[in-house]
C-alpha positions in Angstrom: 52.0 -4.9 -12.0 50.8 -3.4 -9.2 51.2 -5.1 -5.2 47.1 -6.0 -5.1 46.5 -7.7 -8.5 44.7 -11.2 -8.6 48.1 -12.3 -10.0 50.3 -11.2 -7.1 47.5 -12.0 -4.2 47.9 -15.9 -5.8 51.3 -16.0 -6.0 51.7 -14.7 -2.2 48.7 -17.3 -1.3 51.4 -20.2 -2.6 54.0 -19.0 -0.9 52.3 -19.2 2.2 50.2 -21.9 2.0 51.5 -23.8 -1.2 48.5 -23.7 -2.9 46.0 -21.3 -4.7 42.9 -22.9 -3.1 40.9 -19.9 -1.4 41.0 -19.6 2.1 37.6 -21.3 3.9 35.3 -19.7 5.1 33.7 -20.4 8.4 30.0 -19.8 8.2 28.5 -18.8 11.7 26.8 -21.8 12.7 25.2 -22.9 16.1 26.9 -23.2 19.6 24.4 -26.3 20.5 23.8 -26.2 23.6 22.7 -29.8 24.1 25.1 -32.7 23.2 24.4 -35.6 25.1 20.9 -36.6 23.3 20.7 -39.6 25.8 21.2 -37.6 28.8 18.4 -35.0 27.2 15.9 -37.4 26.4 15.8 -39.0 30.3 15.8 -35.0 31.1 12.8 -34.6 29.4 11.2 -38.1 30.5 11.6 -36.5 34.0 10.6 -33.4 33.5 7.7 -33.4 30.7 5.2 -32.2 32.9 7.3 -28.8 32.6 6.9 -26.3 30.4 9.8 -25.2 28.2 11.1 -22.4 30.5 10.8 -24.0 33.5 12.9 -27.2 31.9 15.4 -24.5 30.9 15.9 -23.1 34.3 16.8 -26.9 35.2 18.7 -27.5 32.7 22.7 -27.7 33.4 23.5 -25.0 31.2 22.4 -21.4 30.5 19.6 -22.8 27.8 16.3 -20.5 26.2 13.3 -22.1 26.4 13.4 -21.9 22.5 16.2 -24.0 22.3 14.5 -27.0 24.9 11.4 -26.5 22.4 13.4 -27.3 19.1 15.1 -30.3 21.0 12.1 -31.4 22.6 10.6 -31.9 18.5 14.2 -33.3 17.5 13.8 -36.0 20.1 10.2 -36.7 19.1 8.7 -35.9 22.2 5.3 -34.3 22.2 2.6 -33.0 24.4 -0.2 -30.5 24.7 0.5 -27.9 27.7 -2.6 -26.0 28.8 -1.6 -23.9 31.8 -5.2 -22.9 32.2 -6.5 -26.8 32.7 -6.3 -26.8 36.4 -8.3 -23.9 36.9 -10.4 -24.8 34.6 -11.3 -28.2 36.4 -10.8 -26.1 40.1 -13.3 -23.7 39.0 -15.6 -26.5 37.8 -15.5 -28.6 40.6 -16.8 -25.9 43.0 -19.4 -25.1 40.0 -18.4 -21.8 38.9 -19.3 -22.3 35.5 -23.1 -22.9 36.6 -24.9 -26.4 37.7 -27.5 -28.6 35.9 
């Protein structure tokens, strides 16, 4: 029997561990970034008017905006953003878009 056989690999595994369960494996999973859902959700109360990079700039941490989008829809908070709205209404009120 050669050193690398199944055999030999288990029988070194039981010496070292005393067992012949397989090591685990640690699957790569997230680094979340926000822990305190209490302290995000009056963040976002505060700061909804934001867009999702702007709230990441002031956010404690070193966040992507990505990542303040996905908790944003975990904590059930929703709005519309249209950056274009206030030019819209600017450009109406001095009747750009033509008068009746």
């Amino acid at each position: 029997m050669s050193a690398g056989t199944p055999i030999n690999l288990w029988l070194q595994r039981k010496a070292q561990t005393g067992d012949f369960l397989p090591k685990p494996h640690h699957r790569p999973g997230n680094n979340h970034k926000i822990t305190d859902w209490q302290k995000f959700k009056a963040f976002a109360q505060e700061h909804g008017d934001k867009t999702a990079a702007q709230m990441a700039e002031l956010w404690d941490d070193d966040i992507s905006p990505r990542t303040i989008s996905r908790a944003l829809k975990k904590i059930g908070f929703t709005r519309k953003k249209n950056l274009r709205l206030p030019r819209t209404l600017e450009a109406t009120a001095r009747g750009v878009y033509g008068s009746d």
